[in-house]
C-alpha positions as CSV (number, residue, x, y, z in Angstrom):
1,X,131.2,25.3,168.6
2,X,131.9,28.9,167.7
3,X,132.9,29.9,171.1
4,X,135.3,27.8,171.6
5,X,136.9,27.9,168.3
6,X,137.2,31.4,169.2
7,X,139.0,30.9,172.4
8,X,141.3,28.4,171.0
9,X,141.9,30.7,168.4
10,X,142.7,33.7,170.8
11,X,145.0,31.2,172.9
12,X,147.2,29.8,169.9
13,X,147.5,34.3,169.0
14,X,149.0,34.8,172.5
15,X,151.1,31.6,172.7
16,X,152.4,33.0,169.3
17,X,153.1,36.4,170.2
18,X,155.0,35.1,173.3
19,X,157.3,33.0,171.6
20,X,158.0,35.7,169.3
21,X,158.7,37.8,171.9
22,X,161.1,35.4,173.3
23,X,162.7,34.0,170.6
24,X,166.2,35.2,169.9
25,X,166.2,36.1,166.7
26,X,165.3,35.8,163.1
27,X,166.4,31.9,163.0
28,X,164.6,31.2,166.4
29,X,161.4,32.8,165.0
30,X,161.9,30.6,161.8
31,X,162.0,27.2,163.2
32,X,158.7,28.5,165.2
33,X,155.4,26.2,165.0
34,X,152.3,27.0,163.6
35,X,150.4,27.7,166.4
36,X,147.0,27.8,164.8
37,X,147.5,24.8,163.0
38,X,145.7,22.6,166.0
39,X,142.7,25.4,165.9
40,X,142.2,24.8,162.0
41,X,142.7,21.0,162.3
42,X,139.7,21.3,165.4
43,X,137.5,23.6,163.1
44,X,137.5,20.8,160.3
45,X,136.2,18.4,162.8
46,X,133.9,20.0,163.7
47,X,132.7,20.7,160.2
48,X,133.3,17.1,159.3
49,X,130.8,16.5,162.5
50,X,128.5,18.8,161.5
51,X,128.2,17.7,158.0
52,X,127.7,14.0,158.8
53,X,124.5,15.6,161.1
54,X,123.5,17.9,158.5
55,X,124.9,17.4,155.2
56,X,123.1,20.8,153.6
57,X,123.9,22.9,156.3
58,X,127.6,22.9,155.1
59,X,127.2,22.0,151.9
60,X,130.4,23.5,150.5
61,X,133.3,25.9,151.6
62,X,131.2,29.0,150.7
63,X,128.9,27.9,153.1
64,X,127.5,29.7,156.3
65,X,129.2,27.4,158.5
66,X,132.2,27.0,156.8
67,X,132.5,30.4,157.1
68,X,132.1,31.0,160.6
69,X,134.3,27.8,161.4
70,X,137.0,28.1,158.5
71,X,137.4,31.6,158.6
72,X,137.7,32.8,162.6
């Protein structure tokens, strides 16, 4: 799950720095997305999978998992 998290992550980075690159000025690069939005809303599925699995091993936020999902 990590892995890919990863790469989404990476993509959603480049897809930004494009459009910023693009974008015509200070209003353009306002009305931007959030382009990692879709990787966070992905990582807390997979959490939300992981926990109905294995309640303990994500226990809370602090976790190990959370972490490493929450925090790439």
């Amino acid at each position: 799950m990590v892995p890919v998290l990863a790469e989404q992550q990476l993509l959603a980075g480049k897809a930004e720095t494009e459009a910023w690159r693009t974008a015509s000025g200070p209003e353009a690069r306002a009305a931007l997305p959030d382009f990692y939005a879709d990787c966070r809303k992905l990582g807390e599925l997979g959490l939300t999978g992981l926990a109905r699995l294995d309640p303990d091993v994500v226990g809370t936020e602090e976790s190990f998992w959370a972490g490493a999902v929450l925090d790439l």
